[in-house]
Phi, psi and omega in degrees: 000145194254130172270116175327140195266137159274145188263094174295331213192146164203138203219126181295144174278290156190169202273074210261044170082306190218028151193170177216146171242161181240143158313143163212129172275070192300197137207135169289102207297331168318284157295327191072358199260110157329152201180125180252119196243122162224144181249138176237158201257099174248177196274150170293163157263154156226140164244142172241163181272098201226140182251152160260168191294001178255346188068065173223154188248143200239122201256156162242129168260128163223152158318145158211109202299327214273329153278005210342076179210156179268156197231112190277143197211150146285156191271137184193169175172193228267118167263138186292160172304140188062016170251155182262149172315333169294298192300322176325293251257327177271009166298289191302308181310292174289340150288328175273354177235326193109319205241145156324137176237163198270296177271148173219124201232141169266140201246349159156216168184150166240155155269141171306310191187062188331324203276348194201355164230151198262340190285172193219143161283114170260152177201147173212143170260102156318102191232150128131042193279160175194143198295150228184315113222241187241162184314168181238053188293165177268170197298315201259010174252136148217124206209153165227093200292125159211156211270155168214131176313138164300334180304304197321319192287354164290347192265357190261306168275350163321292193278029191059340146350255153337113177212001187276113175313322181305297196312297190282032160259305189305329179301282185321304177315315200282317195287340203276307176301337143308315183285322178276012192249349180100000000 
């Protein structure tokens, strides 16, 4: 049985606005061999999957500085404090798209990246949207929403469109729950 790393000292690093790392002065319970460990603490995230009543899936293209490329995504983003993951995923929608969602359903959660992040991945499917007005991007977006057939999405990530890991984890989660709905 794998046992939990004692924690000796943990100390903060630094402050990056929408995340933070923290230091962590370990030990290996296996071993006994000392590690300096760090984590970074972010806010949870959500994406949501949100389709309209014609069955089309509604995509965003954005910069994304850290590929500096632009990236076709489901709309999602930092969920706020004392806000719940559902209310994030009709927020991020309609700021970031313009449209509504008539249903909002939760489709599972991951952690992103256990090893060095603390935070956890949310995805909700969105179903009866429909457009409302136009986006609210924030000072650090520039996105362009485009609709695309739910057929189109295995050809998107196959052929690479779609290459954002987050996403084709919420793609995957939305195909298991299309399948398990009949």
């Amino acid at each position: 049985m794998i046992k939990p790393w004692h924690i000796v000292s943990s100390e903060p690093v630094v402050n990056c606005r929408i995340f933070r790392v923290r230091k962590d002065a370990v030990v290996n319970p296996r071993n006994g061999s000392p590690h300096d460990m760090f984590v970074i603490e972010n806010p949870g995230f959500m994406n949501v999957v949100p389709i309209t009543d014609d069955n089309r899936l509604i995509l965003i293209e954005q910069w994304r500085h850290g590929t500096r490329q632009t990236h076709l995504e489901t709309p999602g983003g930092l969920i706020d404090e004392g806000e719940t993951p559902a209310d994030c995923a009709r927020r991020e929608l309609l700021e970031e798209t313009g449209y509504e969602a008539g249903k909002v359903e939760r489709l599972g959660t991951v952690y992103p990246n256990p090893a060095i992040q603390n935070n956890q991945q949310h995805f909700f499917l969105a179903t009866g949207c429909r457009k409302i007005g136009e986006p609210q991007f924030d000072h650090a977006e520039d996105i362009v929403v485009r609709l695309v057939p739910v057929a189109d999405i295995p050809t998107l990530v196959r052929n690479g469109a779609i290459n954002h890991a987050l996403v084709i984890a919420g793609l995957h989660l939305y195909s298991l729950s299309a399948s398990s709905r009949g």
